[in-house]
Structure formats: structure tokens, C-alpha cells
N, C-alpha and C positions, 0 to 999 in steps of 0.2 A: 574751627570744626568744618571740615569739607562734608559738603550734602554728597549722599552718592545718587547716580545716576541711573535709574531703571532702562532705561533705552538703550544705553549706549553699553553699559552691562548685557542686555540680550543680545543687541550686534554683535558682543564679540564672541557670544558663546554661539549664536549662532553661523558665523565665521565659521570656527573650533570644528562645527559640525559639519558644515562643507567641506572643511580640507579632510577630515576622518573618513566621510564619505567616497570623497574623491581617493583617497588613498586607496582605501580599501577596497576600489570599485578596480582601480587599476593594476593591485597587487590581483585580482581576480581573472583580470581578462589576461597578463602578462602570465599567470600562471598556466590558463588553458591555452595561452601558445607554446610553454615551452612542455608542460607537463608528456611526460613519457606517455606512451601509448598502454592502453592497458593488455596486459601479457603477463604470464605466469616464468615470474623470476624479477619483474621490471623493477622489483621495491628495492631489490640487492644488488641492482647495478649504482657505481659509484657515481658523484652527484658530477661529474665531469663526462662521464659517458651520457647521461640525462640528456643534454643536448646534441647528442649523434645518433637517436634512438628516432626513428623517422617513421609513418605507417602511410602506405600507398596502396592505389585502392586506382590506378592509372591501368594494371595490368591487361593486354589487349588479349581474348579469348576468344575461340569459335568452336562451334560445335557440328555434328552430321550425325546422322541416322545412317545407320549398315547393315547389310543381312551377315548373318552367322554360316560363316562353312561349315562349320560341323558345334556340334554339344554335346559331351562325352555325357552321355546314360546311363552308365552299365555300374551296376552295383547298387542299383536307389536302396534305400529303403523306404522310401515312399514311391507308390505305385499309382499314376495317375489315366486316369481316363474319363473321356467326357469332350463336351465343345463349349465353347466362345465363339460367339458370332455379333461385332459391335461394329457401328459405322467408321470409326477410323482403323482398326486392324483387320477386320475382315473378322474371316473364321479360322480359328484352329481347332485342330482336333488332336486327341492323345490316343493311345495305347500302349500297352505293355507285353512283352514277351519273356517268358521264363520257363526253366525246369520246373517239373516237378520230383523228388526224390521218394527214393523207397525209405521206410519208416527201419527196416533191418531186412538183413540178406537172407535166400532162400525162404522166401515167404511164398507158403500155401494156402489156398485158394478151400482146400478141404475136398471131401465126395459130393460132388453132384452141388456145386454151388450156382446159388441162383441170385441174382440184382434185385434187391427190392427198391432202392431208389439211390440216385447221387447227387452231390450239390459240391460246388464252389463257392468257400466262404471270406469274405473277405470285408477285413475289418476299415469303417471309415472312420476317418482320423480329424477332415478338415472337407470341404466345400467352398466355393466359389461360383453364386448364384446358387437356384435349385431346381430350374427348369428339367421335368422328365428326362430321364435314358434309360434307354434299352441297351441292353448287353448282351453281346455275341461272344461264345468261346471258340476257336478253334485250334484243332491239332496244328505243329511244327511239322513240317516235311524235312528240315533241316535242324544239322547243330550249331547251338550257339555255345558258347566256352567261357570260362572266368578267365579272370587276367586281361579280357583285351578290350580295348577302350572305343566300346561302339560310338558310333557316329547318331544318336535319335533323328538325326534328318533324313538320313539315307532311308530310301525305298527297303520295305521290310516283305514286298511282292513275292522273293526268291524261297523266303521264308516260312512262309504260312500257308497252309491250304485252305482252299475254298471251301468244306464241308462244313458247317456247324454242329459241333457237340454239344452246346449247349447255349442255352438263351433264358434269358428274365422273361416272365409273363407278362409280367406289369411293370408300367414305366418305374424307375427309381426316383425319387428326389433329396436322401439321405433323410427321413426321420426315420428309418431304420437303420441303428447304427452298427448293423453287421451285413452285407450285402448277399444276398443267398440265391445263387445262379444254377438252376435244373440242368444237371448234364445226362443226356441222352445215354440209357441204362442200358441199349442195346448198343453204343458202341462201347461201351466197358465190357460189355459181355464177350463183342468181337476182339478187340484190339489186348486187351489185359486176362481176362479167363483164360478162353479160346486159345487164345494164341501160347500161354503159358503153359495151357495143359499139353498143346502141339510141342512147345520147346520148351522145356524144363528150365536151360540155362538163362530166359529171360527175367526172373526175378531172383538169379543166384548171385548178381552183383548190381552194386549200382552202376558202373560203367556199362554190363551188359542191357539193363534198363534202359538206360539213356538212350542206347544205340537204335533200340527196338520204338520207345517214344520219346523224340527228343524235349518234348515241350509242349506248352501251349501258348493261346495267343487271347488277350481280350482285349475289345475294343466297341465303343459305343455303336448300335447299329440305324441308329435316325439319323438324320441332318437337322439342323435347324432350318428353318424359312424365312423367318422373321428375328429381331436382332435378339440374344438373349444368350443366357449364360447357364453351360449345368458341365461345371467341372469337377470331380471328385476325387478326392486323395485318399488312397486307401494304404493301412501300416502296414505293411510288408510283415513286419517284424514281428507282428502280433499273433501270438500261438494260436486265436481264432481264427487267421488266414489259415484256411488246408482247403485239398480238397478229400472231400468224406464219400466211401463206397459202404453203402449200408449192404448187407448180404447174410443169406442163410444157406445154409448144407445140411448134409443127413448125420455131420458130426454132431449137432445140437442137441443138448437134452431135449427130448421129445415134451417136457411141458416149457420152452425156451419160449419167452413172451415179445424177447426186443433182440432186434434183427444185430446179427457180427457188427465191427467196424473196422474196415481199413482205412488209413486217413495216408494219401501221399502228400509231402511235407514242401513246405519253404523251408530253405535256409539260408540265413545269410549269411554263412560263412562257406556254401559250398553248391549253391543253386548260381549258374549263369542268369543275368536277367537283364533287362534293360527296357526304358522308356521309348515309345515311339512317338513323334511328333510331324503335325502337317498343317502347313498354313496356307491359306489363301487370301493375300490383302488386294487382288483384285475386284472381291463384291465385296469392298468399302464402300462407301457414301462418295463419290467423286470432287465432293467439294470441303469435304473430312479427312479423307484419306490419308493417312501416313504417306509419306515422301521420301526416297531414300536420294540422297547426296551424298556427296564425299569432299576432300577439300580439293580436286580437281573444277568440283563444279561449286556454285552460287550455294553457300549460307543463307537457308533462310531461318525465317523467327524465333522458330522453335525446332524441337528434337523429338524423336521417338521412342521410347523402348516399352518392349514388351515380355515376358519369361516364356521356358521353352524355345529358344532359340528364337522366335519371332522378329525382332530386333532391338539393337542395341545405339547407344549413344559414344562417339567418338569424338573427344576434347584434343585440341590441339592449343597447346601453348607458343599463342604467335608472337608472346616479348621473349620470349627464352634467351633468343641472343643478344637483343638491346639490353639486356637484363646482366647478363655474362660479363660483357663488355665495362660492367661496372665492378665487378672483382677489384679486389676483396671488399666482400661486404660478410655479414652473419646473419642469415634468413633467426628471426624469435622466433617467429609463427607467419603462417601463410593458409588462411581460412579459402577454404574455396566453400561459394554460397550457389547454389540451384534452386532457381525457383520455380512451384509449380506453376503452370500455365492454366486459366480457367476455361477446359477447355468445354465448348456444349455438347461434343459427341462424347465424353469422358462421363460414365454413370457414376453419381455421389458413391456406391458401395465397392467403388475399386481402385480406391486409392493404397501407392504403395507406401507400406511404413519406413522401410528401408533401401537403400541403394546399396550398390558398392562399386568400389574402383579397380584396375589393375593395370597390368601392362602387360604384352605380350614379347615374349623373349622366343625363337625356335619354336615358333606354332603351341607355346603353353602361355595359359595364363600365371602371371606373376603379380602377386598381394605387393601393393606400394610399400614401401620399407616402415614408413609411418603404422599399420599395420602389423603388420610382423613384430614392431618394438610393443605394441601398445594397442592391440583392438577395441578398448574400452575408451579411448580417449581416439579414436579412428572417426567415429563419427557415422553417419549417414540415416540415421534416425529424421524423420522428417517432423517437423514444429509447426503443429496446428498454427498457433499465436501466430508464428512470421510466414508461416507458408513458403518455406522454402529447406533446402537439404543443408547441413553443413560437413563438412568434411576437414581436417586437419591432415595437411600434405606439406609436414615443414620440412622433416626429413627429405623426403622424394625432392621437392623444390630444390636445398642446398645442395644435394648431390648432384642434381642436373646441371646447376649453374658452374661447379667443380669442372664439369664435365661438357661444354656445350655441343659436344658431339651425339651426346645419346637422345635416343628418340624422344622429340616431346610431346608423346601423343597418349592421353591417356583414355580407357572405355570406363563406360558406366553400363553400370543393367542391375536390373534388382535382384535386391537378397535372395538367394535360392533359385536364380533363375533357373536350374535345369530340373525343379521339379513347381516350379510355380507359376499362376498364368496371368497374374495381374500384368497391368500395364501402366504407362502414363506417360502427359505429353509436358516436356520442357521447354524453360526458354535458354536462346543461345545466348550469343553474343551480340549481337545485333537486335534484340528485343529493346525497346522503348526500359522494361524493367530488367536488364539483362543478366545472367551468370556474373558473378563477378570474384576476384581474384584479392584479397584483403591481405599486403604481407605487411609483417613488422617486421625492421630490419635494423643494423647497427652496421653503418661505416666507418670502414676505417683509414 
């Protein structure tokens, strides 16, 4: 009868257990070296592509700050006015310019019509800060037109006349969410009575209208002094935007309690209109200050952009060609990641949620093809958690690399720039935490 052996019985299973370990330890690390990258489709590639599925994160990128030549305005439906004034952008300021239309043709005025009061109303939609403004109306000395693609940076001087027709009493700050602008009852009385009762044909058409008054113009009439924010978006669209001539005549019944109403109309299907924009990033912070470069000159750390034309960020892809030069390859996916920058002149309440990308072709902008296939999976949503942008640019990528002739420069600027004022500061390519370029890719 052989005795067994307790000892030499636990050496071997405890052996057993080291090489299981070990195995297992090894089948683990050998797997996250070869294991495919994660990417949408990777499960379905066959187990022999598995090991040509490679993810590089080497991509060389740089970025620049640009001013804007022009920002097509014309047709908002949202109508912005108001100022920003912060240490790295300076100030901008908004207004707006538009028709006003006749409600229907050959409209009278009645016997012996008299102004009891008028206002400009206009409906707010959104804000940006709430610091006080005051608002100034005036008349158009000039036509503005549909169809044609103004410029909101251009000088709108040629435009507008120096007289006010009307003004807020009281600063605004939007807790009134319909904005009500006193227009001066004796230039209705001159410019629209008067002048219709002299010439009939001024309210027999709308073209005739127009001719007679082309428009109006509003635009905040303070400055700021000190750094602060009162920008205001108001709906165009919204059937409370009008402007209302209240009025009585001798046609009235004689017990009449509540004054006519004429209301001259927005439309946005046949009112000219357009945003006007003016920035001054000289009384910055000088030690804050937005930077503008290009890739002639020095990269630095960060980027700028701001909405309203203010400025934009310009990405260049500087492996494009070392990149090309490896054809044929299959871009899976190509993340491009923006992170924000923590900057101290940047106010916690003006962060942007969204970016977007494009390219320009013949002085237009053009939506990345990624985009165009698929804006829901486009990206540019900004993530509290990682604090930074992500964008999905596979498409745009493999085409360029097809191609290594075409431009590889792409812009950023935020969602809505041409009616919205936020801002914010990025990092480049050369930040310590930098932009960076994440492609999954298959060789072949």
C-alpha cells in the first residue's frame, strides 16, 4: 500500500496553476497586441485581415486663426442685435436691416387720420448674456433686394440714415420675451399719411412701397465699457415680429373705444433682410488677445474662433502626402479629436456645444462628404467628460488620400456661425495636449 503524499500532491497542482496562469496571462497580452482596433464593421473582417487592421494616432496637424472676408447674412430668420465685449475677442456688435411690407394693396389711411401711437415688435427667441440695451430704429435711404448674398461685414453706412425713428426707453435685458420699440408717431404721420395722401400710388403696390420706404435698420445704441455680454436673438419668423401703427379717423363709429391697426409685416418669403456685424479685437486684453496666423507664419498653441464672422479656425493636414505615398491603404475610420483649451479670459457661460467643418471650393463653403453621407454620425458635439470635439472625417480622409492633389486644408467655426456669437479657444497642434488625428486603417 503506497502512503500518498500531501506535499508533493500540492507542488504539483500548484505547478498546474502557474502554467494556467501563465497561459492565460499570455493568451491576454498576445491578444491586445494583435486584437483589431475598435471600429464599426471590425467584427466582420475575416480573421486573416485581423492582422493588417493597424490604428495610428502619428498623424502631423496644425492649426491657425483667420479673419473672415465676407458671411453671407441675407435671409436670417433669426435677427440678431446686441454686443460682446470680452478680453480675448474684443467687442462685436450686431444689427439688422430689412423691408418692411404692406399687409394688402391699395390700403387707406381713411378721413382725417390721426397716430395715436406705434411700436416695433419683436419676438426674443434666445440670449447670450443679459447686460442692458438700448435700441435704435432707423429709416433705409437705400434698396436692399432678395436673391442676393450680402456680405454682414461690409459697411452698411451707404445704407441707413442718421435720423431715429425710434428707440427703447428702457434698457432691455430679455425678461420681456417680446421686445416693444416706441416709433416716433410723427414720422408715420410724415413719411406714410402725408405722403400717401400727396401720392395715392404709394400704397397701391408693394413694389411702389418699397420704392417710397425701402426699409429699416436696428441696431443697439450703447457701447459697452467694461467686459460684458448682452446679445439678443430675435424670430424673425414669428407672427409677433410686426411693426403696429395704431390710428383713428372720422370713419369710426363715434362710440369706437380701441384705436385702427395697421401692422407692416415681415416675411420670410419676400422681405430682403440681412444681419450686420462689426468687430473690434483691438481692445482685447493684450495679453489675451486672439492672434491671427496663417500657415505662412509660426503655429502657435492654440486657435481661435468666434460666430458672426469674428474668426475662424483653419486645419491643415501636414501628413497628407507621407500618408498618400502609402496607397493603397482603406481609411475604417479617421476621428479627428479638438480639445478645449482652459482658457482664463473665456467666461464659464460661453461655451460652444457645437463646431462644424468644411471646405471651400470657388469662394463657397462646402460640407465634408462625411457630412453630406451622414450628419448624425458627423460629429462635433462637444463632451463635458473628455472636454474635447470629435468629428468623424473617414470619407473626406480616403478621398484626399485618392487624390493627393486636392487641398488639404480644412476650417472649423461654430454651429450657426452666421447668426451666433459664442466663441472659444482651441488647442493646435503643437499644444503640450494637442488636436490629434486617430485613423484606423487596413493595408494592403
Amino acid at each position: 500500500m503506497t502512503k500518498s503524499n500531501p506535499s508533493a500532491f500540492l507542488s504539483l497542482i500548484f505547478k498546474g496553476v502557474k502554467f494556467s496562469v501563465l497561459l492565460i496571462s499570455f493568451s491576454v497580452i498576445f491578444w491586445q497586441c494583435v486584437s483589431p482596433p475598435d471600429y464599426l464593421g471590425g467584427d466582420l473582417l475575416p480573421s486573416d485581415d485581423v492582422f493588417r487592421v493597424k490604428t495610428d494616432t502619428s498623424f502631423q496637424l496644425s492649426a491657425y486663426t483667420t479673419n473672415y472676408d465676407s458671411i453671407n447674412t441675407a435671409g436670417f430668420g433669426t435677427a440678431v442685435v446686441g454686443e460682446t465685449f470680452d478680453p480675448i475677442f474684443g467687442k462685436s456688435r450686431a444689427s439688422f436691416l430689412t423691408q418692411v411690407l404692406l399687409p394688402s394693396a391699395n390700403f387707406s389711411w381713411g378721413t382725417n387720420p390721426t397716430i395715436d401711437s406705434a411700436y416695433l415688435y419683436l419676438q426674443l427667441s434666445d440670449q447670450l448674456g443679459d447686460e442692458p440695451i438700448y435700441f435704435g430704429v432707423y429709416e433705409l435711404v437705400d434698396s436692399i433686394a432678395t436673391g442676393i448674398a450680402y456680405n454682414g461685414l461690409n459697411s452698411v453706412d451707404h445704407l441707413v440714415g442718421t435720423t431715429e425713428i425710434g428707440a427703447t426707453l428702457l434698457p432691455y435685458t430679455g425678461e420681456d420675451k417680446v421686445l416693444k420699440i416706441p416709433i416716433d408717431p410723427q414720422w408715420i404721420n410724415t413719411r406714410l399719411i402725408e405722403a400717401a395722401q400727396a401720392d395715392t400710388t404709394i400704397m397701391a403696390t408693394q413694389e411702389d412701397f418699397l420704392k417710397h420706404l425701402p426699409g429699416i435698420y436696428v441696431a443697439p445704441k450703447n457701447t459697452f465699457a467694461t467686459y460684458a455680454k448682452g446679445m439678443y436673438y430675435f424670430d424673425y419668423t414669428s407672427t409677433s415680429s410686426t411693426l403696429n401703427i395704431y390710428y383713428s379717423n372720422d370713419d369710426q363709429d363715434e362710440d369706437a373705444t380701441t384705436s385702427l391697426t395697421f401692422s407692416l409685416l415681415f416675411s420670410t418669403n419676400a422681405s430682403a433682410r440681412f444681419n450686420h456685424y462689426k468687430h473690434d479685437p483691438s481692445v482685447a486684453d493684450p495679453q489675451l488677445g486672439v492672434t491671427f496666423n496663417s500657415p505662412e507664419s509660426e503655429q502657435d498653441s492654440v486657435f481661435y474662433i468666434k460666430g458672426l464672422g469674428a474668426s475662424r479656425g483653419m486645419i491643415v493636414l501636414d501628413d497628407l502626402s507621407n500618408w498618400a505615398s502609402e496607397m493603397p491603404l482603406a481609411i475604417n475610420r479617421a476621428e479627428l479629436q479638438i480639445e478645449l483649451e482652459d482658457h482664463d479670459g473665456m467666461p464659464a457661460d460661453s461655451l460652444l456645444k457645437q463646431l462644424t467643418l468644411y471646405t471651400i471650393e470657388d469662394d463657397r463653403k462646402v460640407d465634408l462628404l462625411d457630412k453630406r453621407i451622414n450628419e448624425e454620425t458627423f460629429g462635433g458635439i462637444y463632451s463635458k467628460s473628455k472636454k474635447y470635439y470629435t468629428f468623424n472625417i473617414t470619407y473626406h480622409l480616403q478621398a484626399l488620400l485618392k487624390d493627393a492633389e486636392t487641398e488639404n486644408i480644412i476650417y472649423v467655426e461654430p454651429r450657426n456661425a452666421s447668426i451666433r456669437a459664442d466663441g472659444a479657444v482651441l488647442r493646435s497642434g503643437i499644444h503640450s495636449s494637442k488636436m490629434k488625428l486617430i485613423i484606423t486603417y487596413t493595408k494592403f
